[in-house]
C-alpha positions as CSV (number, residue, x, y, z in Angstrom):
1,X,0.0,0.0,0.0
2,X,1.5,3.4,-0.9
3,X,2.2,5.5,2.2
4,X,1.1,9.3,1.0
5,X,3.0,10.6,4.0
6,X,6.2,9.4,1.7
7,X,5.0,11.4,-0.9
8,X,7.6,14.8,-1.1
9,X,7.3,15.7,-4.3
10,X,4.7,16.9,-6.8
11,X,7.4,15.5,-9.4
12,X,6.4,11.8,-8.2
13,X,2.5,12.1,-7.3
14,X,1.5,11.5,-11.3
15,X,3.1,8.5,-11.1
16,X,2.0,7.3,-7.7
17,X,-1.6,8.1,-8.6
18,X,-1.8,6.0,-11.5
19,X,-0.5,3.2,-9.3
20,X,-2.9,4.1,-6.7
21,X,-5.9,4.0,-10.4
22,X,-4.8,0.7,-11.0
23,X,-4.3,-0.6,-7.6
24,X,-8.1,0.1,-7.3
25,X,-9.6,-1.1,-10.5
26,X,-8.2,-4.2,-9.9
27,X,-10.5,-4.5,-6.9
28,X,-14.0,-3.0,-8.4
29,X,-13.5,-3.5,-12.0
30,X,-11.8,-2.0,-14.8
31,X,-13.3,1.7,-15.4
32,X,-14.5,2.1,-19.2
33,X,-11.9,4.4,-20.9
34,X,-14.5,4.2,-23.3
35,X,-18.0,5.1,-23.4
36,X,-21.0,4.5,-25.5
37,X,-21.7,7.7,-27.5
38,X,-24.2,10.0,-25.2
39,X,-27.8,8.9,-26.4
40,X,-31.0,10.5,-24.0
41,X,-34.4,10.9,-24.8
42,X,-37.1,13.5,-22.6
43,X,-39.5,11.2,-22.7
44,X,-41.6,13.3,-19.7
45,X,-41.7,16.9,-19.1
46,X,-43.3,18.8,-16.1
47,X,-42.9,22.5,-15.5
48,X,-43.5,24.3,-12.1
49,X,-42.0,26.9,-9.3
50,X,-39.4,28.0,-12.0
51,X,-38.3,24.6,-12.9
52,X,-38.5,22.0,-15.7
53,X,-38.0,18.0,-15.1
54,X,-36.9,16.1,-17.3
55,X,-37.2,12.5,-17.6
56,X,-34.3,11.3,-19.6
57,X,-33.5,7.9,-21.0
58,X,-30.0,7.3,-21.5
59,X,-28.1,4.1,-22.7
60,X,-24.9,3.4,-20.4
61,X,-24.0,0.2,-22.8
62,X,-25.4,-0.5,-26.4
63,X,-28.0,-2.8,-24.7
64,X,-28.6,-1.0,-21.0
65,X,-30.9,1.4,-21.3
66,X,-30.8,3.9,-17.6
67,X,-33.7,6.9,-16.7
68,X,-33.2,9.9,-15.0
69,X,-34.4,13.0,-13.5
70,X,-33.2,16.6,-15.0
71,X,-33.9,19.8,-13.7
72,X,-33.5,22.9,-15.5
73,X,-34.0,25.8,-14.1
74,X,-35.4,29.4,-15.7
75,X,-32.7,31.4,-15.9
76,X,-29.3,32.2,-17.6
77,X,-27.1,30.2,-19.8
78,X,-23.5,28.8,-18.7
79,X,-25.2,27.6,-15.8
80,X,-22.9,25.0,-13.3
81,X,-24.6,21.7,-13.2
82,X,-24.6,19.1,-10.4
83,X,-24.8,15.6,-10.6
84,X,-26.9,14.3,-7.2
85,X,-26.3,10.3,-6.4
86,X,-29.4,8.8,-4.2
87,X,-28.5,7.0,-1.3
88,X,-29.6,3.3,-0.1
89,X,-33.2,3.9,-0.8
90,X,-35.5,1.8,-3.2
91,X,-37.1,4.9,-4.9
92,X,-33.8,5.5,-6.5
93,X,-33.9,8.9,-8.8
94,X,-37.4,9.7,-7.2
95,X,-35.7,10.6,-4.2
96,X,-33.5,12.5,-5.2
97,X,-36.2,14.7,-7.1
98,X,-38.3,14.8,-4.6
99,X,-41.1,12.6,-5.8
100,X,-41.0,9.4,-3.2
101,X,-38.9,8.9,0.1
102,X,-37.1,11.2,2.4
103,X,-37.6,14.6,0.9
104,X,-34.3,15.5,2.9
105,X,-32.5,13.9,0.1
106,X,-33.8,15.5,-2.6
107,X,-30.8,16.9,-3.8
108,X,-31.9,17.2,-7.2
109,X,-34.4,19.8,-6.5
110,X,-32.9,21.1,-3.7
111,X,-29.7,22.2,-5.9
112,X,-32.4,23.0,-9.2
113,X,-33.9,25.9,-6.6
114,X,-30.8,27.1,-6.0
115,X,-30.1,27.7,-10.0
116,X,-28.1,24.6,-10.8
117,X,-28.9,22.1,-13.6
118,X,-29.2,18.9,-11.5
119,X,-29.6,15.1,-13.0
120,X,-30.3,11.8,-10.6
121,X,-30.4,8.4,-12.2
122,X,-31.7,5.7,-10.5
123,X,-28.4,3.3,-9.7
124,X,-28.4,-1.0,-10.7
125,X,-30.8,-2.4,-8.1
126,X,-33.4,0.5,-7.2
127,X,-35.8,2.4,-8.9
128,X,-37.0,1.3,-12.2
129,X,-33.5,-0.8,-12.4
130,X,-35.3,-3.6,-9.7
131,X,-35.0,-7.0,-11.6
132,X,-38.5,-9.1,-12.0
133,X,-39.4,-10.6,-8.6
134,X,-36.3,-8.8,-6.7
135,X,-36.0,-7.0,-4.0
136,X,-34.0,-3.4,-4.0
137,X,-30.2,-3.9,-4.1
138,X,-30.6,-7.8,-4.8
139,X,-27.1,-8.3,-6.7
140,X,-27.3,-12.1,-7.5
141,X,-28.1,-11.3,-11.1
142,X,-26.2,-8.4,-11.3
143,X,-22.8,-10.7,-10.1
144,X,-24.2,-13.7,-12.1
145,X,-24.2,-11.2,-14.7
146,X,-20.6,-9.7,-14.4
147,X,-18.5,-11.7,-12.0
148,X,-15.6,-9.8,-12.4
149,X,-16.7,-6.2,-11.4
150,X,-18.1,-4.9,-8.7
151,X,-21.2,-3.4,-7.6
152,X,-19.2,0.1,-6.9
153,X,-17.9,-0.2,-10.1
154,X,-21.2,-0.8,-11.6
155,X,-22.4,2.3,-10.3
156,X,-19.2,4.2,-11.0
157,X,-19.2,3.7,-14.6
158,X,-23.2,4.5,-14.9
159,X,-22.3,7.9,-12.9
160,X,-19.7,8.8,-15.5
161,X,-22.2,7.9,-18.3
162,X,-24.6,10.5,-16.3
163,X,-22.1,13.3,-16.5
164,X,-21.9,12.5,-20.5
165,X,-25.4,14.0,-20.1
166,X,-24.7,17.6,-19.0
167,X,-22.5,17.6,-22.2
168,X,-25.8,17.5,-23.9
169,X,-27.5,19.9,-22.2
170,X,-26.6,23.6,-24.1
171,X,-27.1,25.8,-21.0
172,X,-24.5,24.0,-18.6
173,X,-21.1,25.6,-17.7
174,X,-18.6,21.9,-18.5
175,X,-16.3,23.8,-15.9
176,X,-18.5,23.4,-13.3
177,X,-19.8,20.1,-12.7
178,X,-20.5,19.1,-9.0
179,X,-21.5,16.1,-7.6
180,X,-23.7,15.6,-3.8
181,X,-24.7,12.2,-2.4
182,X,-25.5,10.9,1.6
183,X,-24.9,7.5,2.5
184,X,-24.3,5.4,-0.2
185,X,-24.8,8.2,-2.5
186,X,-21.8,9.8,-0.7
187,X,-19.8,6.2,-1.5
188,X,-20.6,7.1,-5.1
189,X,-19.8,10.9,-5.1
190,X,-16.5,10.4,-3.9
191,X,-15.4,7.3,-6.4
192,X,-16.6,9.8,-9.0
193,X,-15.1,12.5,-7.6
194,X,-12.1,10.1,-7.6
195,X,-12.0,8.5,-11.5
196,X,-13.8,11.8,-13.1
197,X,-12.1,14.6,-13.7
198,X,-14.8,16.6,-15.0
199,X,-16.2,17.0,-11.5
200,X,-15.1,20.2,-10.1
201,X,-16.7,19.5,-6.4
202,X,-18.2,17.3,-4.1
203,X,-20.2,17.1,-1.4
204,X,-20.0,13.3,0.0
205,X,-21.8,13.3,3.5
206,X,-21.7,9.4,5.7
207,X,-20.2,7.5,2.4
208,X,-17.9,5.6,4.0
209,X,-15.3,4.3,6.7
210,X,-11.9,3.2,6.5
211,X,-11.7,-0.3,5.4
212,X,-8.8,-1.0,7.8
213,X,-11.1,-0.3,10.8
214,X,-14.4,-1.8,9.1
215,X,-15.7,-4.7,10.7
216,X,-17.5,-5.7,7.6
217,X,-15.4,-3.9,4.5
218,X,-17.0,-4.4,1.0
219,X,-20.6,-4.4,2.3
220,X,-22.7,-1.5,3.0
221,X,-22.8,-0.8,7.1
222,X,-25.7,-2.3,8.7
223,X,-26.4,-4.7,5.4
224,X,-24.6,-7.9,4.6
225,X,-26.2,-8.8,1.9
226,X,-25.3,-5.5,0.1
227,X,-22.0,-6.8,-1.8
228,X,-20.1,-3.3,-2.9
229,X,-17.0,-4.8,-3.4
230,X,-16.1,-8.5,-3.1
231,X,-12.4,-8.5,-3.2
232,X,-12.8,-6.5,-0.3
233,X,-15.2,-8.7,1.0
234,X,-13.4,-11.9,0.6
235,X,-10.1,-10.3,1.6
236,X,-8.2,-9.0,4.7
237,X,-8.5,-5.3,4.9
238,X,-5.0,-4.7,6.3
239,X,-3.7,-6.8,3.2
240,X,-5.8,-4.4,0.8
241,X,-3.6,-2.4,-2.0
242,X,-5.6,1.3,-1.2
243,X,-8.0,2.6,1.8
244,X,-10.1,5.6,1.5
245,X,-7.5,7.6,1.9
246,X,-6.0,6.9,-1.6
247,X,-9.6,7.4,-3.2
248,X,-10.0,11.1,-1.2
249,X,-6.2,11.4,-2.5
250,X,-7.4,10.9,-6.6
251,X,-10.0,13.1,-6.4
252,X,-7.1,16.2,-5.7
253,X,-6.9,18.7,-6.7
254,X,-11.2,18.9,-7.1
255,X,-13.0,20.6,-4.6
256,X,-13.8,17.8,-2.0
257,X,-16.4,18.3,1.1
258,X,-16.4,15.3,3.5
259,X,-19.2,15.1,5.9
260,X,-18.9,12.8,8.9
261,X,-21.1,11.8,11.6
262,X,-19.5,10.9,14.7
263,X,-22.8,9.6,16.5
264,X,-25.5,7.2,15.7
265,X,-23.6,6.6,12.1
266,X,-24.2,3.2,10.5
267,X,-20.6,2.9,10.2
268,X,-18.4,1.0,12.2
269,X,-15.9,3.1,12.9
270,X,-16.5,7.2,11.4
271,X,-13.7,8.8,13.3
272,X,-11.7,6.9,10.6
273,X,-12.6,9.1,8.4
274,X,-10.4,12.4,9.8
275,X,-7.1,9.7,9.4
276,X,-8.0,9.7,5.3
277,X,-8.9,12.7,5.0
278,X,-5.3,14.4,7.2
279,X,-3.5,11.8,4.8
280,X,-5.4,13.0,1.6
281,X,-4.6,16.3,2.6
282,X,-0.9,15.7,2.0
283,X,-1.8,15.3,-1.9
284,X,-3.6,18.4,-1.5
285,X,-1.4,20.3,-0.4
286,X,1.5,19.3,-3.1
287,X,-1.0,20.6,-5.5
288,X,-1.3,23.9,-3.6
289,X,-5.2,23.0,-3.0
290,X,-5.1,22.6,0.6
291,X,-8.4,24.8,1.1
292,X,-10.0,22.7,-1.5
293,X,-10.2,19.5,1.3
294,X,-12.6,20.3,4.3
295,X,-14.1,17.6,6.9
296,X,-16.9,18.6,9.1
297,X,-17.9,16.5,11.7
298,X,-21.3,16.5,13.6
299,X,-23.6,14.3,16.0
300,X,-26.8,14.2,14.5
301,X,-26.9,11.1,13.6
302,X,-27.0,9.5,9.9
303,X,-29.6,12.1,8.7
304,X,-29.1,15.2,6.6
305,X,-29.5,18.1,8.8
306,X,-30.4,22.1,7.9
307,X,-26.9,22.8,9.3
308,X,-25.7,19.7,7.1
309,X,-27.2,21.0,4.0
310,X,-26.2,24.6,4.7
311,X,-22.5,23.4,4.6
312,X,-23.1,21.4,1.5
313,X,-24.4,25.3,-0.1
314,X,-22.0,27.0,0.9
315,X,-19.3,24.2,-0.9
316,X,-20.7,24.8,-4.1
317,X,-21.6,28.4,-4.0
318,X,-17.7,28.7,-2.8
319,X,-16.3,26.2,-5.8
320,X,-19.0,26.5,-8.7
């Protein structure tokens, strides 16, 4: 495992980090250099409050076919546009828009009242994506299916394919692309935030826990049937080739809000988190972005908050 406290000199990082790329997509599958050309179709429209939604259908592969949620607000052109990952919920992109679930997660038209161009695609597993007679987040087809990626991988590459779409969208600014996700929607903003470096900033809020402290690493806290990431799974952490640290570490120099809960979390272990993020910060720093990495730390439990949310505004009104 690479030891980023080793790492002196900006001269070596671009080397270390594709180490640290590889070292990774060894564990959660290969991430597509390559996509399928952006295809979307608005198949629904609804205007209200300022706002149109868009139901978009989108292939991620020539024969997976993925629908989302855009939101356009009125307003001006070369507008910044933020991606908004749902979190462990069966309603999938309807949370995030605000249609079905906890409307404290409805990042998509939280962020599309604010002025930004938000998109939420329902993730493998939930939404519209449930297989026939499955429950949410059943994965035996999906592994049946590809037995040599991973779930986070899965969901990494459809992310990236969901960024494709903003290219398609006239009025948004490509140099300001934000991502926001709590829970395992954090999980998934920071590996984007990681592997894509069209993101600009994140928000991740409760997405994860070091894997060398995790009772359970691989599976999503406080569900063992959730399979992220088998290698990890099958494996011994302290064996493992990266920790979270490496993926906060990738994602230099983009803008990179980590939101912990120290109390109540469903993570084993969350004051893990502040030893990835001090290491990350190295990287950080040898990129002269050492404001662009902030942890905040509360005890509310593993909700979004008002005060959580207002950090998360101020992190993209600050970086977009």
């Amino acid at each position: 495992m690479i030891d980023l406290n080793k790492i002196s000199s900006l001269l070596g990082w671009p080397e270390k980090r594709k180490e640290i790329e590889t070292s990774i997509e060894a564990i959660i599958g290969a991430v597509p250099e390559k996509r399928v050309e952006p295809q979307m179709k608005v198949t629904e429209e609804y205007e209200t409050r300022g706002l149109t939604r868009k139901r978009v259908n989108l292939f991620v592969r020539e024969d997976e076919l993925v629908s989302g949620w855009l939101f356009v607000p009125d307003g001006k052109d070369e507008s910044p546009a933020i991606l908004c990952c749902h979190g462990k919920t069966p309603h999938g992109k309807d949370e995030a828009a605000g249609l079905d679930g906890n409307h404290r997660l409805a990042f998509a038209q939280h962020y599309a009242e604010r002025g930004y161009i938000t998109f939420a695609i329902d993730t493998i597993t939930t939404g519209e994506r449930i297989s026939f007679k499955r429950q949410p987040f059943d994965t035996e087809i999906f592994y049946k299916d590809h037995p040599h990626l991973s779930l986070a991988g899965k969901m990494l590459a459809d992310h990236m394919h969901a960024i494709d779409v903003f290219a398609e969208v006239k009025r948004v600014d490509a140099t300001r692309i934000g991502v926001v996700g709590h829970g395992l929607g954090g999980l998934n903003a920071l590996l984007l935030a990681a592997f894509d470096d069209r993101v600009q900033a994140c928000v991740a809020s409760c997405g994860f826990t070091r894997f060398a402290t995790d009772k359970k690493p691989g599976t999503w806290a406080g569900d063992d049937s959730l399979m992220l990431i088998p290698k990890v799974a099958d494996g011994k952490a302290d064996a493992l080739p990266f920790d979270w640290e490496h993926i906060l570490a990738l994602a230099a120099p983009t803008a990179l809000q980590v939101i912990t809960s120290l109390s109540e979390s469903v993570h084993a272990n969350p004051k893990s988190c502040q030893k990835a993020v001090t290491q990350a910060s190295k990287v950080y720093k040898l990129l002269g972005a050492q404001s662009a990495l902030n942890h905040y730390t509360h005890h509310d439990g593993d909700e979004v908050t008002p005060e959580t949310l207002e950090v998360a505004d101020e992190w993209f009104e600050r970086w977009l």
